[in-house]
C-alpha angles and dihedrals in degrees: 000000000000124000121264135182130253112277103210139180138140097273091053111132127209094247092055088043099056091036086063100047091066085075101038091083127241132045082338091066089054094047102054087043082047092058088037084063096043090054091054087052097058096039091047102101109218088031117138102200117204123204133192144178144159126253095258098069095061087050082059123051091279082097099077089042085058084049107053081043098066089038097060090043091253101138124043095200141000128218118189152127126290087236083073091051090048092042094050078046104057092047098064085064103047142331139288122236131230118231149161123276089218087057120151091256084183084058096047098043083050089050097045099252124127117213123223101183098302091335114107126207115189113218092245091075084059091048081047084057113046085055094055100044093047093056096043086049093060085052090048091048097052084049088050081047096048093046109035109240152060117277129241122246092247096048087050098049089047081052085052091042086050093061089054120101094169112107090202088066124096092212101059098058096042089059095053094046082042084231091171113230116207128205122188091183117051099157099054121099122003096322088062089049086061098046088058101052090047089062088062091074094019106042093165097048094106124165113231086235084187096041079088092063098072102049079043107052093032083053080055096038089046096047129098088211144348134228118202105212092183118170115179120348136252129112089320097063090047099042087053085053102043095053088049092067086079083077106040088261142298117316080205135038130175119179130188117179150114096218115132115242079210112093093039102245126140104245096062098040118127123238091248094062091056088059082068089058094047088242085120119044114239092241105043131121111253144173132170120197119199094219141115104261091232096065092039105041107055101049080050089058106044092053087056104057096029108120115253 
């Protein structure tokens, strides 16, 4: 393939943009191979498709990205951090605000107001919160006391979708397409704090943190192929792979992230990395772009979903 220039004019779409980009060099070229791969998945019949994300992206307009995705039945499953189930929750309330990344932290902390990158997130939403958890805990408690057990991360987080009217929420429509989202880590965040203070009153009231691991790994076993949608790293990234060793690996795997392979975290591994491990299938079909999320997945989305 040689390299050509963009070909632009007013009537350009996102799907012929990023088509083109495959062939402009660069991260471009990763990219539009990137949302060539995320449109197999999603035309490959039998196809379970994973995705996962850090808690940061739903404080930013990925949301709503996240959203529209559950909504259309693009995504099978979701694995993330509590922080992303917090933070969909929070907007349903109120707004975040935009930033700057070089902010006075001393003068926010001073006026009440917590900083994500150049995203900004008042403590009321947190006041707003805690009202709202420690109520839905006392429903979940009197559910744990009905049916005789704990509940698993992924059936309390469908109870919390279920109370959501807000379109814009992921939640909420991952709840009605009963799109399982599964969260390896409850007590993290603020989510976690309230969960603490509710133990004071309700000491027995306990989340079965590994009832998750069954629906999970049967979703992996029962499936004719997988498909990784991994954005950012984290325990989510490596809790979507992991499970996927019960198969041999992904058949695809898509990555978007700016982490360094460098200092041989996770987070910043390559997908090629997770081939040695067995996580990706030898033979699968994968891209990593080195880009913010933000920037990458939208255009990958909306070439997707763009009408021919």
């Amino acid at each position: 393939m040689d390299v050509k220039g963009f070909s632009l004019d007013g009537a350009l779409g996102a799907r012929s943009l990023v088509a083109q980009m495959e062939s402009a060099g660069l991260q471009a070229s990763l990219l539009g191979q990137g949302a060539r791969l995320f449109a197999t998945m999603q035309r490959e019949r039998g196809c379970v498709k994973f995705l996962s994300f850090t808690s940061n992206m739903v404080s930013s307009g990925l949301r709503e990205t996240f959203a529209q995705m559950c909504k259309e039945r693009m995504a099978d499953a979701i694995i993330t951090s509590i922080g992303s189930v917090e933070e969909d929750l929070m907007k349903c309330s109120g707004k975040f605000g935009i930033g700057s990344f070089e902010q006075d932290d001393m003068d926010l902390n001073a006026r009440g107001v917590n900083r994500i990158g150049n995203i900004l997130v008042k403590n009321a939403h947190y006041v707003r919160l805690e009202k709202t958890l420690q109520l839905f805990f006392e429903k979940e408690y009197q559910k744990q006391m009905k049916i005789g057990r704990p509940l698993a991360p992924h059936e309390i987080i469908d109870d919390l979708g279920a109370t959501i009217k807000d379109e814009s929420s992921f939640l909420h429509w991952a709840h009605i397409n009963r799109i399982p989202v599964y969260c390896p880590a409850p007590t993290d965040g603020a989510f976690g704090l309230q969960l603490y203070f509710f133990k004071q009153k309700r000491k027995d009231f306990a989340i079965d943190v590994s009832g998750d691991l069954k629906p999970l790994g049967q979703q992996v076993l029962d499936a004719q192929k997988t498909a990784g949608i991994i954005l950012g790293g984290g325990f989510a990234k490596h809790h979507l792979l992991g499970a996927n060793l019960l198969r041999g690996g992904l058949d695809y795997a898509l990555y978007v992230g700016t982490g360094s392979q460098y200092d041989g975290s996770l987070s910043g591994a390559r997908v090629n990395e997770a081939v040695s491990w067995g996580k990706v299938g030898r033979k699968s079909l994968r891209v990593h772009i080195e880009c913010d999320a933000s920037i990458a997945f939208p255009l990958i989305m909306c070439a997707a979903l763009e009408k021919k």
